[in-house]
C-alpha positions in Angstrom: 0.0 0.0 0.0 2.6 2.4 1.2 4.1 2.4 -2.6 1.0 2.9 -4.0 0.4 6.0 -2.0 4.0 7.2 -2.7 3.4 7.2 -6.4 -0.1 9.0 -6.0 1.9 11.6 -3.6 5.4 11.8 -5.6 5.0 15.6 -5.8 3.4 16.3 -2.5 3.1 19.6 -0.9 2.5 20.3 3.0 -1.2 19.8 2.6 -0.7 16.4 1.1 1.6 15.2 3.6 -0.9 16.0 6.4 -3.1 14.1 4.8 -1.2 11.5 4.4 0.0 11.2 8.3 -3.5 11.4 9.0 -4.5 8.1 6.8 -2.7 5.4 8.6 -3.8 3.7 11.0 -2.3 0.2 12.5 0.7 -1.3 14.7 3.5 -0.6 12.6 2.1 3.2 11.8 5.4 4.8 13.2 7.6 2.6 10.5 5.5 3.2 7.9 5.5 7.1 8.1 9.6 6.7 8.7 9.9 4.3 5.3 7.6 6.9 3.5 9.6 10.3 4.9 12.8 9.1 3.7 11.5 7.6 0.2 10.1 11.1 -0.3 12.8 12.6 1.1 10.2 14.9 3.0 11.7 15.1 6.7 12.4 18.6 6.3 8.3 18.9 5.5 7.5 16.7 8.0 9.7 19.1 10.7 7.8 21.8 9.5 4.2 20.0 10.1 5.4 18.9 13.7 6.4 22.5 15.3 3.9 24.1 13.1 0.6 22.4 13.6 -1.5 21.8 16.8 -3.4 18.5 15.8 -2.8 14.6 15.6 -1.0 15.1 12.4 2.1 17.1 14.3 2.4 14.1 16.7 2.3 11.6 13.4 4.9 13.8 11.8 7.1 13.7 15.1 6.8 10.1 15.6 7.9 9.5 12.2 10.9 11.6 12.9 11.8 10.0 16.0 11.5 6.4 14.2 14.0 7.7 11.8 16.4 8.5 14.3 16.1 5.4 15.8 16.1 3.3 12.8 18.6 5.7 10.2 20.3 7.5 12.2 22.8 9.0 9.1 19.8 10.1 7.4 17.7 11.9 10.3 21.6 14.0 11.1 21.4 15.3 7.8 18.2 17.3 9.1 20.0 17.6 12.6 20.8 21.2 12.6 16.9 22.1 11.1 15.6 20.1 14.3 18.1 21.9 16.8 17.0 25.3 15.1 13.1 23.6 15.3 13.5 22.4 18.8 12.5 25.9 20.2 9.2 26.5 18.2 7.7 23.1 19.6 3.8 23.7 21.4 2.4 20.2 21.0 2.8 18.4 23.6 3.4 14.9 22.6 5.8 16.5 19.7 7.0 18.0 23.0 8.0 14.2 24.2 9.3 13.0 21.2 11.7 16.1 20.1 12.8 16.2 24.0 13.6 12.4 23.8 15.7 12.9 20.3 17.6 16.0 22.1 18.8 14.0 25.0 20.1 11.0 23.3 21.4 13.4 20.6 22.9 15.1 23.8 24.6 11.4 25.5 26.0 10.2 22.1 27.9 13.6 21.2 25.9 14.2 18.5 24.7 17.6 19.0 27.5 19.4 21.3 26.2 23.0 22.2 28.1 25.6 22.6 27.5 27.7 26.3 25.2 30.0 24.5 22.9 27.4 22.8 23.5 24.8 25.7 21.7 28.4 27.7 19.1 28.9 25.3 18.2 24.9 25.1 18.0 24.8 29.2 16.1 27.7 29.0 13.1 26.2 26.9 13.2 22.9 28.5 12.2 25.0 31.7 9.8 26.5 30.5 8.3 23.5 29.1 8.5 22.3 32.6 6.5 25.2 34.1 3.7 24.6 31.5 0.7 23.9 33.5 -0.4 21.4 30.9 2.6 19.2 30.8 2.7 15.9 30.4 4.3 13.2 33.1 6.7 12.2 29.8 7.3 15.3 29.0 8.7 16.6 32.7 10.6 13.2 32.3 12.7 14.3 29.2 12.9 18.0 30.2 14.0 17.2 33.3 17.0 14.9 32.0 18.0 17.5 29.0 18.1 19.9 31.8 20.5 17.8 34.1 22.6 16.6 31.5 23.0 20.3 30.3 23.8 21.3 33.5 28.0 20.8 32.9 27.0 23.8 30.7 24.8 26.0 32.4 25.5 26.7 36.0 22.3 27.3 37.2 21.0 23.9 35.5 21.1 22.1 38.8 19.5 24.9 40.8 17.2 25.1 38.3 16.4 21.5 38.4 16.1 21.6 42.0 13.4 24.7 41.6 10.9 22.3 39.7 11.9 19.5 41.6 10.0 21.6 44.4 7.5 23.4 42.3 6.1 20.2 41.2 6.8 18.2 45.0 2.9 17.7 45.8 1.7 16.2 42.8 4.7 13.9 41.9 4.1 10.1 40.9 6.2 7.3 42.3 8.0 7.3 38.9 8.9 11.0 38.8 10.0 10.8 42.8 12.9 8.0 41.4 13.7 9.9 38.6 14.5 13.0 40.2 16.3 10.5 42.7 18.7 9.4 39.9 18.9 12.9 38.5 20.1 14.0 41.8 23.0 11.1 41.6 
């Protein structure tokens, strides 16, 4: 199916790729969007649609992206700098997860190394992410950990981190409670 569709979309705008995302359906979903981003060569669109849009097809778009990175990880760094510069413009909150996952272990493997400037300006929207009274329990997980492992960077990082540690105290899961235990390691 998926090459039948890439034929009828072979000179696809941003309207058709929406559309697209927002026609699967099915377990392997995420792989499919990946296979059909990188046969169109349309990650750069699909970046666009995830920081851009509001609805289930910026999620789609995301989770494609993130499958990439996990399965092709040469092909999703040729669109690395575009998803750095992106990373800032994300509202959705489940693009919010995915994006925050791919920073970190872009962050552990060396494959985005900030300079003290960007390293600042990155810690400074994963807190406010964190401060977003609609945030997600995944979401605080990943800002949280960007956060600490920028914090070689940014000196206020860990004071930071110890701020919405306390900030969000009363309403913490059993899950969060260890991960801020580890974070504090």
């Amino acid at each position: 199916m998926i090459t039948f569709v890439c034929s009828i979309l072979a000179c696809m705008g941003s309207d058709e790729l929406k559309v697209f995302l927002m026609a699967l359906s099915g377990r392997d979903m995420k792989i499919r969007i990946a296979e059909f981003l990188q046969q169109e060569d349309c990650i750069a669109e699909a970046m666009d649609i995830a920081v851009g849009e509001s609805g289930s097809e910026a999620f789609r778009a995301a989770w494609g992206i993130s499958a990439i990175y996990e399965t092709n990880r040469l092909w999703f760094l040729r669109y690395k700098d575009k998803f750095v510069s992106d990373f800032c413009r994300v509202n959705h909150h489940g693009v919010r997860r995915e994006y925050g996952r791919i920073m970190l272990s872009m962050l552990k493997h060396k494959e985005y190394i900030p300079d003290r400037h960007s390293a600042e300006n990155l810690a400074e929207i994963v807190c406010s992410w964190s401060i977003d009274p609609k945030i997600t329990i995944s979401e605080k997980v990943w800002t949280f950990s960007i956060l600490k492992f920028l914090s070689r960077w940014v000196e206020w990082g860990e004071d930071m981190l110890q701020q919405l540690e306390a900030l969000c105290e009363t309403d913490m899961s059993p899950g969060m409670r260890a991960l801020m235990r580890r974070l504090r390691k």
